[in-house]
C-alpha positions as CSV (number, residue, x, y, z in Angstrom):
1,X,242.1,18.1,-48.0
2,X,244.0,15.2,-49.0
3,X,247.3,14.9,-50.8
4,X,245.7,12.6,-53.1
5,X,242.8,14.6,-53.5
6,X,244.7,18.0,-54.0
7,X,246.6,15.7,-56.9
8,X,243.5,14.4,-58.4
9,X,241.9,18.2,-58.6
10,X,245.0,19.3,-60.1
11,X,244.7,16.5,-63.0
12,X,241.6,17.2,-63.9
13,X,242.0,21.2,-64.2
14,X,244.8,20.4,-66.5
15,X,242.7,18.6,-67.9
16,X,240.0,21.0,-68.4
17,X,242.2,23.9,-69.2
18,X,243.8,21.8,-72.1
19,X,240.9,21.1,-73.5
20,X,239.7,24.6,-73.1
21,X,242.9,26.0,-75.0
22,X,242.6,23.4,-77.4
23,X,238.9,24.5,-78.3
24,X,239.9,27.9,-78.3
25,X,242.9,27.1,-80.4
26,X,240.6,25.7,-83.1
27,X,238.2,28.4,-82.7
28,X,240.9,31.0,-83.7
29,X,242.2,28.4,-86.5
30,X,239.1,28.9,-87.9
31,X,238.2,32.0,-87.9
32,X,241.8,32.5,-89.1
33,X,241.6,30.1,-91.7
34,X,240.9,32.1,-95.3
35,X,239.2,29.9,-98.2
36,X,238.8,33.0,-100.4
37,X,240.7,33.6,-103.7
38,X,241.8,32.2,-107.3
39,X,243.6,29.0,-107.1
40,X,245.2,26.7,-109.8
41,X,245.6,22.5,-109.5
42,X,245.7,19.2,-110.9
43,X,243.1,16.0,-110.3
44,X,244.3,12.2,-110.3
45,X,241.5,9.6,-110.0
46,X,240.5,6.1,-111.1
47,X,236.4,6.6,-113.8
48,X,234.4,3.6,-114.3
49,X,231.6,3.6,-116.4
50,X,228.3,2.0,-115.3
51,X,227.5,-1.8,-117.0
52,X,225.3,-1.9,-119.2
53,X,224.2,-5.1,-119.1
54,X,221.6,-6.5,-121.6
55,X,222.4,-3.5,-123.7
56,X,221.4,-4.2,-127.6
57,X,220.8,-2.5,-130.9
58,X,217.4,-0.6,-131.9
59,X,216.6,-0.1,-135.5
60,X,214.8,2.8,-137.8
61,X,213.8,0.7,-141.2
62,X,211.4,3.2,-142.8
63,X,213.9,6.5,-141.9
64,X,211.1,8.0,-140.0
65,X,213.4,8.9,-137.0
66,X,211.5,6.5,-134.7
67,X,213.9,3.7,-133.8
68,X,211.5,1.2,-132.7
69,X,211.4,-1.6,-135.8
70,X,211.9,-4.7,-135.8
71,X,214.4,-5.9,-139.0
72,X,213.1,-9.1,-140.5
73,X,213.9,-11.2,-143.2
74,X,211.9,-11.8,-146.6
75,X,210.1,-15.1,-144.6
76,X,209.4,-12.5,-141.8
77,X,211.5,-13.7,-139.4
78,X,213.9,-11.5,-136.9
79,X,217.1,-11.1,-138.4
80,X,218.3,-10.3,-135.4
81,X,217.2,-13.3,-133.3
82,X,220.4,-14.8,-132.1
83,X,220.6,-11.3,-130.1
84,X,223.4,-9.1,-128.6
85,X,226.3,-9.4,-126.1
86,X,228.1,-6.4,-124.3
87,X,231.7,-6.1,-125.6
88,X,233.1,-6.8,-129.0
89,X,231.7,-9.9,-131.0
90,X,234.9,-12.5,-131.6
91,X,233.3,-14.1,-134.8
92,X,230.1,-14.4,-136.3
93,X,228.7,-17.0,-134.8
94,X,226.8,-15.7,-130.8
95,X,228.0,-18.9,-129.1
96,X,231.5,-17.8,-129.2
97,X,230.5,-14.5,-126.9
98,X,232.2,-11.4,-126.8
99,X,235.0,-9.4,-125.1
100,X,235.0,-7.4,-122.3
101,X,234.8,-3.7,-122.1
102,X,237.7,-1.7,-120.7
103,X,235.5,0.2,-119.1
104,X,237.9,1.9,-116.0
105,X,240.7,3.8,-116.2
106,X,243.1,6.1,-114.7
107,X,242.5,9.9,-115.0
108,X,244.8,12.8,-114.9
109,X,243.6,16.7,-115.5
110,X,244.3,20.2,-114.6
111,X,241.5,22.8,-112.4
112,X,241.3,26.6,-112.3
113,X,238.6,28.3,-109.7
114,X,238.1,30.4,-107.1
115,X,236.1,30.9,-104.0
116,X,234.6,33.2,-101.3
117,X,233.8,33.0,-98.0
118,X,231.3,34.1,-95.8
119,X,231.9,33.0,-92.4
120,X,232.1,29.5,-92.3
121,X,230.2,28.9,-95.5
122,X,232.3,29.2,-98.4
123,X,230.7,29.2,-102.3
124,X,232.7,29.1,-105.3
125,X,233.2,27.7,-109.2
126,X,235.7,25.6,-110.3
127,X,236.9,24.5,-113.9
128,X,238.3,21.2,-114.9
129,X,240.0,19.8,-118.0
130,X,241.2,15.8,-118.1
131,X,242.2,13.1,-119.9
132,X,240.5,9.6,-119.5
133,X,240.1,6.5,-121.8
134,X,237.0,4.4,-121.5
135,X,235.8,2.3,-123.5
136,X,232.5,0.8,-123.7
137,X,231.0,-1.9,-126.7
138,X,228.2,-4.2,-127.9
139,X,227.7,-6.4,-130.7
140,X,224.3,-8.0,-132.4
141,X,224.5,-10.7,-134.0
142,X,222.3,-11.9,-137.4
143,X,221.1,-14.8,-139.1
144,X,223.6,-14.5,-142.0
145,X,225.6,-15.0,-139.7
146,X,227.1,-11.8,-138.9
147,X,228.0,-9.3,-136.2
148,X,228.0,-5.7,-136.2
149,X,230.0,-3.8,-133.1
150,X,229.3,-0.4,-132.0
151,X,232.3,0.8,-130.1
152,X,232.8,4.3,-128.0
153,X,236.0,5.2,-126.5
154,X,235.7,8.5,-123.8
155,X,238.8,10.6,-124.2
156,X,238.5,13.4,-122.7
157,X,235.9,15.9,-120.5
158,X,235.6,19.2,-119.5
159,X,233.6,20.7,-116.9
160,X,232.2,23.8,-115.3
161,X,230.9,23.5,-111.5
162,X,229.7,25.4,-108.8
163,X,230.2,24.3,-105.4
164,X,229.2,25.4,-102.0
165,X,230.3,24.3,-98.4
166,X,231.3,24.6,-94.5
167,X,234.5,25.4,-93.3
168,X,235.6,23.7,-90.1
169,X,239.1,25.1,-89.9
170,X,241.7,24.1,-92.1
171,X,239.1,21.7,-93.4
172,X,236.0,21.9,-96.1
173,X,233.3,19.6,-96.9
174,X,231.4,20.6,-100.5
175,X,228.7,19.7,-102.5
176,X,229.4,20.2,-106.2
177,X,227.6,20.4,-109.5
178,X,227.6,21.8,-113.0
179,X,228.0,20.6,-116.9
180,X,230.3,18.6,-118.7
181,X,231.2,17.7,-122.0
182,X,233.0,14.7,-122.9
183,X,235.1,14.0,-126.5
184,X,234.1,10.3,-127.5
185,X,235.8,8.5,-130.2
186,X,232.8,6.3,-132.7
187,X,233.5,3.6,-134.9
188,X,231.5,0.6,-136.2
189,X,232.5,-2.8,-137.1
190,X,230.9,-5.5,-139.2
191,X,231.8,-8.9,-140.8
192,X,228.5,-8.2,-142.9
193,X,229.7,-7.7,-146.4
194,X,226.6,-7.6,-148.7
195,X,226.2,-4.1,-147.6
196,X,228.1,-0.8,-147.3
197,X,227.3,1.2,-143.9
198,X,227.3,5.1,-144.1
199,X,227.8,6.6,-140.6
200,X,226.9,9.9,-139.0
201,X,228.4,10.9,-135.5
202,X,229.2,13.5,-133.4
203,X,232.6,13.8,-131.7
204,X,231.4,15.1,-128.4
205,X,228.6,15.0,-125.9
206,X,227.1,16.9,-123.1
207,X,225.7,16.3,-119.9
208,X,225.6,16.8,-116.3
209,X,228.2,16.5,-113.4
210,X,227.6,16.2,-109.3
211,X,229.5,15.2,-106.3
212,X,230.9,16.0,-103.0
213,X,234.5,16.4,-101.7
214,X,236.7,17.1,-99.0
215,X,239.8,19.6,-98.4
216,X,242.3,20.5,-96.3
217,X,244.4,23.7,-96.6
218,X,248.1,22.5,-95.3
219,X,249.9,26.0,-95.2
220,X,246.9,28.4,-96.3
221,X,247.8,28.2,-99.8
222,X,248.3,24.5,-100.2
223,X,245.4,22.4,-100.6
224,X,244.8,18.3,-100.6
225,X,241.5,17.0,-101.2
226,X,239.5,13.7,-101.7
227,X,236.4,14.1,-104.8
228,X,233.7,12.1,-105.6
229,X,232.1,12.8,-109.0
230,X,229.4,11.2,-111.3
231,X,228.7,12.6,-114.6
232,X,226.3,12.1,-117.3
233,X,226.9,12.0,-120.9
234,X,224.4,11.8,-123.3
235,X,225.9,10.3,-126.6
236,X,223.5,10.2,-129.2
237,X,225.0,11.3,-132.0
238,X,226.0,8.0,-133.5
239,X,224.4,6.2,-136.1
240,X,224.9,3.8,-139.2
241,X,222.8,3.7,-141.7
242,X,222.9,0.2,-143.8
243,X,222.2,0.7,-147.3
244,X,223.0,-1.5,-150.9
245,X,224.0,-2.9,-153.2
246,X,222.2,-6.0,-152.6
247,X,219.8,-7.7,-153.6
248,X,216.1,-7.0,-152.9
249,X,215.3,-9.4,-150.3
250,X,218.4,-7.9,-148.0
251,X,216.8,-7.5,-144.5
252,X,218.2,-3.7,-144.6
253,X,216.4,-2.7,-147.5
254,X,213.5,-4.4,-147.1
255,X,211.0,-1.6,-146.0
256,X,212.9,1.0,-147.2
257,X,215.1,1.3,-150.5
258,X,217.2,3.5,-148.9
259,X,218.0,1.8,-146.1
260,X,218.2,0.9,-142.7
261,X,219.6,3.3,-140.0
262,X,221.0,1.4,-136.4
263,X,222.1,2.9,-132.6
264,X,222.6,1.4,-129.6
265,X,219.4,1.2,-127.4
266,X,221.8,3.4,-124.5
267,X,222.4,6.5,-125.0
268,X,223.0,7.6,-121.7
269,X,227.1,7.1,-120.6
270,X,227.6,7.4,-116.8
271,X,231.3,7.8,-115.3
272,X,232.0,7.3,-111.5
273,X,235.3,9.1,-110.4
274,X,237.1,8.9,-107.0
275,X,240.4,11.7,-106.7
276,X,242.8,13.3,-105.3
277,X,242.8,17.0,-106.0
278,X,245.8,19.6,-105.1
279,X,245.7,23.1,-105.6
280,X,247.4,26.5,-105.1
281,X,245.5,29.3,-103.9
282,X,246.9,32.8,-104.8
């Protein structure tokens, strides 16, 4: 047997036997490596709401609850036929367009949950409270001329999840899912001044919230992780209802005496959110 040879054997069972205590090393680690128990954090992340473009207003004229009319003048005309942009109207008149939503954001919250773990699998619920601001607009535009904005700014959420995944050592992948709730901020603009506008809204709306996620424990306490999240809100407990005085022929009051009530045609408001997590287990 060769001197090279006898070196060339020797290299590779190193070799081997590093690797081999390197897979055991990371076989212990996790089997060692305990996901179970209460722990407290904070979230950091960057939302963004989906575009809604081509969003517009839909109308209820006889107060049936069906928001599916069509407001017209006394000739019969659409009163809303120079149409609808997706921000807030600068003036009047639809050739001048409309400003952009600020529709991402920084966000910044605090978590409470705990897990359990069963083998490599570990299962578990986790609670979140943040702050965000979002914004998100649109504007129609009459035949007056006028323009009318509906405006809602997201302020804050809360949510509830339950998430399940595989522990590969000092690292977890998830899935995650639960409900949310979201405080949203209304308000209505209008240059229109033949009528008054009543509205009706609800500060909050409730919805739906998935993702997936990765952790790391650093010290078996300390944890750093990278989230994914979209939720749902469903917001549609805002409307105006455009009533007198004015005079008969006013487009509003038309069909009914009463009035006219008005929403934007989404109701739906989806939030994408990438962060960085760190917690504390106990």
């Amino acid at each position: 047997m060769t001197h090279a040879f006898k070196a060339g054997l020797l290299a590779k069972s190193l070799l081997v036997g590093s690797l081999l205590a390197g897979a055991i090393g990371g076989a212990a680690q996790a089997q060692t490596t305990d996901w179970s128990g209460p722990y407290v954090g904070a979230v950091f992340g960057y939302a963004k709401t989906d575009a809604t473009k081509g969003e517009q207003f839909k109308f209820d004229k006889n107060l049936d609850g069906q928001f599916n009319d069509t407001v017209n003048t006394a000739t019969g005309a659409n009163a809303f036929s120079p149409g609808f942009c997706d921000g807030s109207a600068r003036t009047s008149l639809p050739s001048d367009g409309c400003v952009g939503d600020n529709d991402e954001n920084w966000e910044l919250g605090a978590r409470a949950g705990y897990d359990m773990q069963f083998g490599a699998f570990v299962v578990g619920a986790v609670a979140e409270l943040e702050r965000v601001r979002i914004q998100d607009r649109v504007s129609a535009f009459s035949t007056t001329p006028a323009f009318y904005t509906l405006d809602r700014k997201l302020k804050a959420m809360g949510a509830v999840r339950l998430r399940a995944g595989y522990a590969m050592g000092p690292y977890l992948g998830y899935v995650t899912g639960g409900v949310a709730r979201g405080q949203i901020k209304h308000a209505f603009t209008t240059s229109n001044t033949a009528n008054t506008f009543v509205r009706r809204d609800s500060d909050n709306a409730n919805g739906t919230q998935f993702g997936l996620g990765v952790e790391r424990q650093l010290d078996g306490r300390v944890r750093l992780g990278l989230e994914y999240l979209q939720t749902r809100l469903d917001d549609d407990g805002y409307t105006v209802r455009v009533q007198g005085p004015a005079p008969a022929t006013n487009p509003f009051i038309l069909t009914n005496a009463a009035g006219t009530d008005l929403r934007r045609t989404e109701d739906e408001m989806k939030i994408h959110s990438v962060r960085l997590t760190a917690s504390y287990r106990f």
